[in-house]
C-alpha positions as CSV (number, residue, x, y, z in Angstrom):
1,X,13.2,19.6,37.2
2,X,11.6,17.5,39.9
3,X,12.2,13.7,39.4
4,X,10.1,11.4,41.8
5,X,12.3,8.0,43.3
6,X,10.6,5.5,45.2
7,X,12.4,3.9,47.6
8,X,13.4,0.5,46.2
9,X,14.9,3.0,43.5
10,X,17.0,4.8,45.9
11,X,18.5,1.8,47.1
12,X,19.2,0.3,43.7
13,X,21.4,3.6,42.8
14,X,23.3,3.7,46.4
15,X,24.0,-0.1,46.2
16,X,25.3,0.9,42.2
17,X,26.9,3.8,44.1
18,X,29.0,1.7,45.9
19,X,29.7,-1.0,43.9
20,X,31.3,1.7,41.1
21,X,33.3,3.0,44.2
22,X,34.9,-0.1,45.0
23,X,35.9,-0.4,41.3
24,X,36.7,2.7,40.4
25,X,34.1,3.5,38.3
26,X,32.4,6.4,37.6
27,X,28.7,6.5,39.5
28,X,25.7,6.1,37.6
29,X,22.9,8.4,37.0
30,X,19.5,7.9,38.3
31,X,17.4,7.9,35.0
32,X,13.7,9.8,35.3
33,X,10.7,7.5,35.2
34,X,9.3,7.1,31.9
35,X,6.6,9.1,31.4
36,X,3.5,7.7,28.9
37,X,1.8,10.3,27.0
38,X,-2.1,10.0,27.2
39,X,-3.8,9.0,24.4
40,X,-6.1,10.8,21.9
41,X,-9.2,10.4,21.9
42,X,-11.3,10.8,18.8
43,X,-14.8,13.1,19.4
44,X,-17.4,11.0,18.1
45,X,-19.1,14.0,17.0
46,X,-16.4,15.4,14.7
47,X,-17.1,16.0,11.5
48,X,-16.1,13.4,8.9
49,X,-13.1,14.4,6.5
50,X,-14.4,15.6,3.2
51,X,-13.1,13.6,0.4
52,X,-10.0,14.7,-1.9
53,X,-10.2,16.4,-5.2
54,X,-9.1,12.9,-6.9
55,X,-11.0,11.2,-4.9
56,X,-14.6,13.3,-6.3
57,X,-12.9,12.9,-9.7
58,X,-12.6,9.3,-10.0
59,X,-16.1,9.4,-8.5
60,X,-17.7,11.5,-11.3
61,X,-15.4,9.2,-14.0
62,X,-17.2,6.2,-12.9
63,X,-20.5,7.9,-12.4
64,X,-20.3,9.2,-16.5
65,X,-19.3,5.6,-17.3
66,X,-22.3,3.9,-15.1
67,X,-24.8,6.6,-16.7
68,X,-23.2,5.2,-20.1
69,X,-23.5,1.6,-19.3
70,X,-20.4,0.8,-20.0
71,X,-18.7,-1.5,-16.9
72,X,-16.0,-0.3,-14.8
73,X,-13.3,-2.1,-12.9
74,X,-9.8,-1.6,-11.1
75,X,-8.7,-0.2,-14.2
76,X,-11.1,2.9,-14.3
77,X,-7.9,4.5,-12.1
78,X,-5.8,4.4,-14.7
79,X,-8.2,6.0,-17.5
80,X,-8.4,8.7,-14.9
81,X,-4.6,9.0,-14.7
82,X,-5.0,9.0,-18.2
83,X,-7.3,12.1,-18.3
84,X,-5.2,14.2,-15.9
85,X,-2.0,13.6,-17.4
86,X,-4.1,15.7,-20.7
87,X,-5.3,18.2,-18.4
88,X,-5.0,18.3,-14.5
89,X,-8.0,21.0,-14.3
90,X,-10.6,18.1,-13.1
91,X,-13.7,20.3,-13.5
92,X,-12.9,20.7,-16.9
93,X,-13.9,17.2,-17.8
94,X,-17.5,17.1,-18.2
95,X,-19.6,13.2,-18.7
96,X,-19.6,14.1,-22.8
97,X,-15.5,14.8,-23.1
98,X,-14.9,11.4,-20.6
99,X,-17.0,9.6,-22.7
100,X,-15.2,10.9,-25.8
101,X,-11.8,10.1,-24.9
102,X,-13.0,6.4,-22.9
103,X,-14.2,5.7,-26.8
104,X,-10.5,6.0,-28.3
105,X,-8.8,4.5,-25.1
106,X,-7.5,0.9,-25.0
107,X,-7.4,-1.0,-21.7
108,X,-3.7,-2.2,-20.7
109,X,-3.1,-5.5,-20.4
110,X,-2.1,-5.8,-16.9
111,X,-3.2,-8.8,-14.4
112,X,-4.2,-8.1,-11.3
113,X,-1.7,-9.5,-9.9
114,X,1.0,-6.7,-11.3
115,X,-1.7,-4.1,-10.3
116,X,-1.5,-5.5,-6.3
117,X,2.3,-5.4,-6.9
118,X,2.6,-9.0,-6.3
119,X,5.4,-9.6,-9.1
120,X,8.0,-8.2,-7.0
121,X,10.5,-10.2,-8.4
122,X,12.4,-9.2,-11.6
123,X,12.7,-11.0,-14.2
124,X,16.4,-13.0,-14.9
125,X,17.6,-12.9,-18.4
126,X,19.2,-16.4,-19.2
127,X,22.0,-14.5,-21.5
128,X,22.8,-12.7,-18.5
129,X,26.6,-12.8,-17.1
130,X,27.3,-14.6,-14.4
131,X,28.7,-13.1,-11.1
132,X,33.1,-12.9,-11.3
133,X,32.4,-15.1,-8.2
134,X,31.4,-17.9,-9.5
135,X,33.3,-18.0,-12.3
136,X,35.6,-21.2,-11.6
137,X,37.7,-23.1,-14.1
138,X,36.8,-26.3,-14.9
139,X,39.1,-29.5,-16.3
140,X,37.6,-30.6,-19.8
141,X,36.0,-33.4,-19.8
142,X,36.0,-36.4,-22.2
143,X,32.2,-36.4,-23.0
144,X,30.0,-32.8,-22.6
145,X,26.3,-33.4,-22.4
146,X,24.6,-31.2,-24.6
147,X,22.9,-28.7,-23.0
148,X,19.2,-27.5,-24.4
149,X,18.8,-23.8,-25.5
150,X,18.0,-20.9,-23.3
151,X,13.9,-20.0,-23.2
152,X,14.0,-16.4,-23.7
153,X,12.5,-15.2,-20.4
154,X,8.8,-13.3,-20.9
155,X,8.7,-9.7,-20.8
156,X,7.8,-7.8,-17.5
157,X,4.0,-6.6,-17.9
158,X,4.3,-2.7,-18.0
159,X,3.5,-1.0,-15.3
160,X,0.4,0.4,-13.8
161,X,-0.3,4.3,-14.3
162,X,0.7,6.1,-11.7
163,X,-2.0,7.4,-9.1
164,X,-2.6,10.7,-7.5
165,X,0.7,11.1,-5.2
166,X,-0.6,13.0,-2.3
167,X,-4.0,10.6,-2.0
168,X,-4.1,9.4,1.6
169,X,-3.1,6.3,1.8
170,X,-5.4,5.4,4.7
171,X,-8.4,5.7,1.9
172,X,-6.4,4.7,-1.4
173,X,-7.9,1.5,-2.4
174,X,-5.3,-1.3,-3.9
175,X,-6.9,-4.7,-5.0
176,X,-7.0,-7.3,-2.5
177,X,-7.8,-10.8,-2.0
178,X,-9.5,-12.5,0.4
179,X,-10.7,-16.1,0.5
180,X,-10.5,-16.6,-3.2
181,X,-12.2,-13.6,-3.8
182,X,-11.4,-10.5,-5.7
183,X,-12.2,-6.8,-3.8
184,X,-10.3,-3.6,-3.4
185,X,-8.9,-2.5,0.3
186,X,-7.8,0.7,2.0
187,X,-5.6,1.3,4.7
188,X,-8.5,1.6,7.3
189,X,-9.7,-1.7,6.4
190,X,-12.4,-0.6,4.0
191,X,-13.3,-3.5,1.7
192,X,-16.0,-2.7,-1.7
193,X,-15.8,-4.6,-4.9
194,X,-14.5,-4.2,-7.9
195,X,-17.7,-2.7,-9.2
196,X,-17.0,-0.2,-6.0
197,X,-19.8,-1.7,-4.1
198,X,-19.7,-1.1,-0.4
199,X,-18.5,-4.8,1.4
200,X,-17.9,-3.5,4.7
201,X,-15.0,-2.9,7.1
202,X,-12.3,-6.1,7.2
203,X,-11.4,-7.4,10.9
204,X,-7.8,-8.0,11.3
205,X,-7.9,-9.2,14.7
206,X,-11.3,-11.3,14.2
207,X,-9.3,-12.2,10.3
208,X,-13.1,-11.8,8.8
209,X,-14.9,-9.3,6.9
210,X,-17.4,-7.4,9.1
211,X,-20.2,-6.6,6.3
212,X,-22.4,-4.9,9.0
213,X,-20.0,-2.6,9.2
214,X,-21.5,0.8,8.3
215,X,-20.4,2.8,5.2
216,X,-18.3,5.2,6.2
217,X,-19.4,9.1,5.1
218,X,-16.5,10.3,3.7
219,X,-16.4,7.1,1.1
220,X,-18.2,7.5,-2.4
221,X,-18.7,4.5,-4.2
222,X,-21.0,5.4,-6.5
């Protein structure tokens, strides 16, 4: 393999050359150039990537509940976990069984916080033990304050119902917030609402929404 020096190069490795010689060293290597691999460019005219099959599924879910008038929100993904944990075939469920089983179903109580995974945290039980380490003997005192009772800690919310695993997570919508506001975001910076209204596409180096952004093809909302 050819490896192309200039010539400030070639005197940097005879001057190393030497100075490993006079010390006994062994002499170093000249290391190749770093090569930079071209980028990619997208063809504008590609065609867009179709959208999964969960994708089309939650898509018809919401459609049957719009046609019913009943109102959707974030948690219309987990009624749809829901119906594929009873039976994964998605064209099996037609608009009359979703509306039978959305009839019987109960929302779960779940803030949106939990949903956005924002309680990250777990919960500390006050009865809990406390580390060997710090478990130091103390002298008795003559007088022990009293000390109040424990507040039993509140119970973690349960958590959300687990999504498709293989959706792409560049078009998997979590809920967001943005200047007080409530929406749902992808990973490409698609932003819609939490009726699944089209927003437009968010601007992380401008930090702003861009709603003239154009709705991209592969993205059903409806």
């Amino acid at each position: 393999m050819l490896v192309s020096m200039t010539v400030a190069d070639l005197d940097s490795l005879l001057q190393r050359a030497v100075a490993a010689a006079l010390s006994g060293k062994a002499v170093p290597s000249a290391s190749a150039p770093s090569i930079k691999k071209a980028k990619k460019e997208k063809d504008p005219d590609a065609p867009k990537k179709e959208p999964n099959d969960w994708i089309k599924f939650t898509s018809s879910v919401r459609a049957a509940l719009k046609a019913a008038k009943i109102t959707t929100g974030v948690e219309v993904t987990q009624f749809c976990g829901m119906l594929k944990a009873k039976n994964a075939d998605y064209s099996s469920w037609t608009s009359e069984l979703i509306l039978a089983e959305h009839t019987s179903w109960k929302r779960p109580e779940v803030s949106k916080q939990a949903l956005a995974g924002k309680n990250k945290s777990p919960s500390v039980s006050p009865s809990s033990p406390a580390p060997a380490e710090e478990k130091k003997e103390k002298k008795p005192k003559a007088k022990k304050a009293e000390v109040p009772a424990p507040v039993a800690a509140p119970a973690p919310p349960p958590p959300a119902a687990e999504e498709e695993d293989d959706e792409d997570p560049e078009t998997k919508f979590v809920p967001w917030t943005f200047k007080k506001a409530s929406y749902l975001k992808n990973g490409r910076g698609d932003v819609i609402s939490e009726e699944f209204d089209w927003i437009g596409r968010f601007d992380e180096k401008a930090g702003k929404i861009d709603r003239a952004f154009p709705q991209p093809a592969d993205l059903e909302t409806e």
